[in-house]
C-alpha positions, 0 to 999 in steps of 0.5 A: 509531520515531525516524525516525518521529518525526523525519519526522513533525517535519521534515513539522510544521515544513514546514507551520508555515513554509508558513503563516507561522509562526503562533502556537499551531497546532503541534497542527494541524500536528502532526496534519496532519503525522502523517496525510501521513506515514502516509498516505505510509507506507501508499501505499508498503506497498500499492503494492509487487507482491506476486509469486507465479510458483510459485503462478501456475505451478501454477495456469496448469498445472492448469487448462490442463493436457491431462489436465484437458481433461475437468475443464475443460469441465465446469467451464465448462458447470456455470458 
């Protein structure tokens, strides 16, 4: 929660110097601050690959599998 906080500062602080160093927005970049940041945080959680070789293994195996030729091809046609 520390380095949150200490991210979500340094970002404020960034954008109050950008603007030059007006008088009373420290909310307004406070807030500001906040949403780049999670929105950061958020882009990188939903970025990352989730991968599943078994599950894609056992999938690729039972629908491609000879024994299920018949299962297939129906499944196919009821489509």
């Amino acid at each position: 929660m520390d380095d949150l906080h200490d991210l979500v500062s340094a970002r404020a602080y960034q954008l109050w110097e950008k603007e030059g160093r007006p008088h009373g927005q420290d909310q307004r970049h406070w807030d500001q601050a906040w949403r780049e940041v999670e929105a950061e945080r958020l882009e990188a959680e939903t970025s990352k690959p989730v991968e599943r070789p078994a599950f894609r293994r056992i999938v690729l195996r039972a629908r491609y599998s000879p024994a299920n030729g018949e299962a297939a091809s129906q499944r196919r046609v009821a489509r």
